[in-house]
Phi, psi and omega in degrees: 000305175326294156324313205250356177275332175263347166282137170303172193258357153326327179235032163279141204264140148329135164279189184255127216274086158304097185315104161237141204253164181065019170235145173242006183123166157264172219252153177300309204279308155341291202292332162269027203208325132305327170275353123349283183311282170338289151316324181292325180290325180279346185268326147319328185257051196034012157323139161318154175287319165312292182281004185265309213271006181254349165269324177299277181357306198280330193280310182326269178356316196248053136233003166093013189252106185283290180296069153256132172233109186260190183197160206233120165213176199331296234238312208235144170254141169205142186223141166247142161244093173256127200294287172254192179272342194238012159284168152263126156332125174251135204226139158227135155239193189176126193279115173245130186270343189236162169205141131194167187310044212257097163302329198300302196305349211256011181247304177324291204292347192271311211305286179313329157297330196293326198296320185283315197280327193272130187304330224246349193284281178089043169291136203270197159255009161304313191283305197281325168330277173350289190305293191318306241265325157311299146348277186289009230224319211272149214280168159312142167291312190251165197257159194321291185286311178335308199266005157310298220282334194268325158303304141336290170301321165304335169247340141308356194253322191289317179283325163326275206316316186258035182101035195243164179266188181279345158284344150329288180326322178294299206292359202256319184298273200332278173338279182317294190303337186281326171307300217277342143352269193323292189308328191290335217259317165265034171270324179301321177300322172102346152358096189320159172290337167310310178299300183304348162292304192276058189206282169318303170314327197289322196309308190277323159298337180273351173294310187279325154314329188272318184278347153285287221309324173288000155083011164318151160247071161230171188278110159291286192326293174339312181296273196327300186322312166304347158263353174254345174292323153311268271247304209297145205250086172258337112033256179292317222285324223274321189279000192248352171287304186269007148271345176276348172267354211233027165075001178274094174256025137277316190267341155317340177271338186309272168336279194321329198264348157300305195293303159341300170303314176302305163314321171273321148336308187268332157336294189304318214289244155352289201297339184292282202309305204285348154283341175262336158309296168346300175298321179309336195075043189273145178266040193305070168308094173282073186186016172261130165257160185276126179244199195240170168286130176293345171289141154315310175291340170301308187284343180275353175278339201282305174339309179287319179322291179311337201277289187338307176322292154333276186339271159323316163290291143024325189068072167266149183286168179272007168277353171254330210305291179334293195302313194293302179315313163293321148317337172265351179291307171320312208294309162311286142004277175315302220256346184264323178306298179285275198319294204278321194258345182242017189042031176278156185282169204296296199313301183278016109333292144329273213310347201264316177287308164324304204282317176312329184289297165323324151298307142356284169312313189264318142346312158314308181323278173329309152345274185285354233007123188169158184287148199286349228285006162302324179273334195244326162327306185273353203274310205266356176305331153337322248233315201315145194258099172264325200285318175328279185317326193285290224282322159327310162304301170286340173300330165264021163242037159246354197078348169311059206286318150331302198265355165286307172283011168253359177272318171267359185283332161271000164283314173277358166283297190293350157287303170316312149343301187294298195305281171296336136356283177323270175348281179317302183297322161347284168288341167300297184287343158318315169252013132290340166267164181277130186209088167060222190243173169306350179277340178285351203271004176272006164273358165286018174272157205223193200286152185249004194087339167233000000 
């Protein structure tokens, strides 16, 4: 689909005329109006822009609607039908106001396009109506305090990576849960996500800001790093990197600026405590650096820790969770081998591990038919620039301004790392697998600008 999406539509070949007996079709404005709907669940569980409009595209198809064009931008969806050259064109859109991470819904709803894609199934469009309707109706895979105790572990496991102990460890989970408390209660409130990132930030920088002042031997940087790998939104930004290398570049700006909003939230957030700390006479160096542990196993357990974590905020079903978890043990692996043990730099370190995550992913992906982003979201958690990002913050809430922003200038080159890392590998496997013959594979060629 992805493929023949990329072709004119002139030279997309006609499906093939499906017999159903005692049927005369479903009706057009129906059959678009389920691929809408449809769309709407994957551009909700965070789907590429792409691939939701290569799944609308696959739902057309397989009711016999050829000449369809849909189209994906942040907030909104709309697909045309036109039957000929001489009909008039039936055209729906659908609007989406909420997102969230749910994998689970978002591997049913993949299911259900392969099932609608496959001839021997014969779903009807009654059954799919159904399916969907179960879809949005079935509860979370984890309740509601799981995904507290999985914020809390995600961030004892980040401090652990950065050299933290086991009361690091308490104190970064603690931190996080209290955060992560706090957001639900103004999410509950009716609150932009904005507040709630600058809510969530606070619980762990003042935990870490409490434990200089009482003068603990422990890394206050470590506890705040660790609290900030729970917040950071690697997530969107990986999916707003890959619509903008894949050609959506609205809703890739969409995205970005969605992560940005986020990003300044938890600023705002940090920079509050860590400015009253600061006065307070807390003793912050931002000019320390964080280290790591010396065992390997250590870190490649914590890594692994953090993925699992990850997974489970996520809503993954639990047959992905293990695979998406070793993937981030690779990943991890891949980026300590090259950085800590072989000095290469940190950024082209990611990016070799990201893109190995990516790959990874979308093999899986193929594997299974399924969306890869199960395999690879949580994967990358490992990866994330918490420590960067920290000491950036306390350098502009010291006046140190120079050296905080060559501190967040590198957080967003290792974001970025991460983001196309993903991609890239993405696409290496992609050309390597066989996808219909070489004349379909020219349809990934694009416009040269001039």
């Amino acid at each position: 689909m992805r493929t023949m999406l990329r072709m004119p539509v002139t030279e997309r070949p006609a499906p093939e005329p499906v017999h159903r007996p005692d049927e005369s079709g479903p009706a057009v404005p129906r059959v678009l109006d389920l691929t809408l709907r449809i769309g709407e669940l994957l551009l909700a569980g965070g789907e590429g822009a792409e691939d939701v409009e290569a799944a609308m595209f696959a739902v057309c198809r397989s009711y016999g609607l050829d000449r369809c064009e849909p189209n994906v931008t942040f907030t909104l969806l709309s697909i045309s039908h036109q039957p000929s050259l001489v009909d008039d064109p039936v055209t729906a859109s659908r609007t989406v106001r909420r997102r969230s991470p749910d994998y689970t819904r978002l591997a049913a709803v993949y299911q259900l396009v392969d099932d609608l894609s496959d001839d021997e199934t014969h779903v009807s469009l009654e059954e799919a109506y159904r399916r969907l309707a179960e879809i949005r109706r079935n509860r979370h895979p984890y309740p509601g305090w799981a995904l507290t105790l999985a914020s809390g572990l995600l961030a004892g496991a980040a401090s652990v990576l950065v050299g933290g102990g086991p009361l690091v460890f308490v104190s970064a989970a603690i931190g996080a849960m209290l955060g992560d408390r706090l957001a639900w209660l103004c999410a509950g409130r009716g609150l932009p996500e904005f507040y709630q990132f600058t809510v969530a930030a606070m619980p762990p920088a003042a935990i870490g800001v409490a434990l200089t002042l009482a003068h603990a031997d422990v890394k206050a940087s470590a506890v705040i790093t660790g609290g900030l790998f729970a917040l950071l939104p690697g997530r969107a930004l990986v999916a707003g990197v890959q619509d903008g290398l894949t050609g959506f570049y609205i809703t890739a700006s969409a995205r970005l600026l969605e992560v940005l909003y986020f990003f300044v939230g938890i600023v705002a957030g940090v920079l509050t405590v860590l400015y009253f700390g600061v006065h307070l006479g807390a003793n912050l160096n931002p000019d320390a650096a964080l280290g790591t542990s010396d065992e390997p196993l250590w870190q490649i357990g914590a890594s692994m820790t953090l993925s699992l974590a990850f997974a489970v905020l996520l809503q993954q079903e639990r047959s992905t969770v293990l695979m998406a978890t070793l993937n981030g043990g690779v990943a991890w692996v891949v980026y300590g081998a090259m950085h800590l043990a072989g000095d290469i730099s940190p950024v082209a370190s990611t990016t070799v591990a990201a893109g190995l995550v990516g790959l990874f992913g979308q093999l899986l992906a193929r594997y299974r038919f399924a969306s890869a982003l199960p395999y690879t979201t949580a994967a990358i958690g490992p990866l994330l620039p918490g420590s960067a990002t920290y000491f950036g913050l306390l350098g502009i809430a010291q006046n140190e301004v120079d050296s905080g922003l060559v501190s967040l200038t590198k957080a967003v080159a290792l974001a970025m790392a991460i983001a196309i890392g993903v991609n890239l590998g993405a696409e290496i496997s992609r050309i390597f697998l066989r996808i219909g013959s070489a004349e379909k594979r020219r349809a990934a060629k694009r416009t040269r600008g001039f």
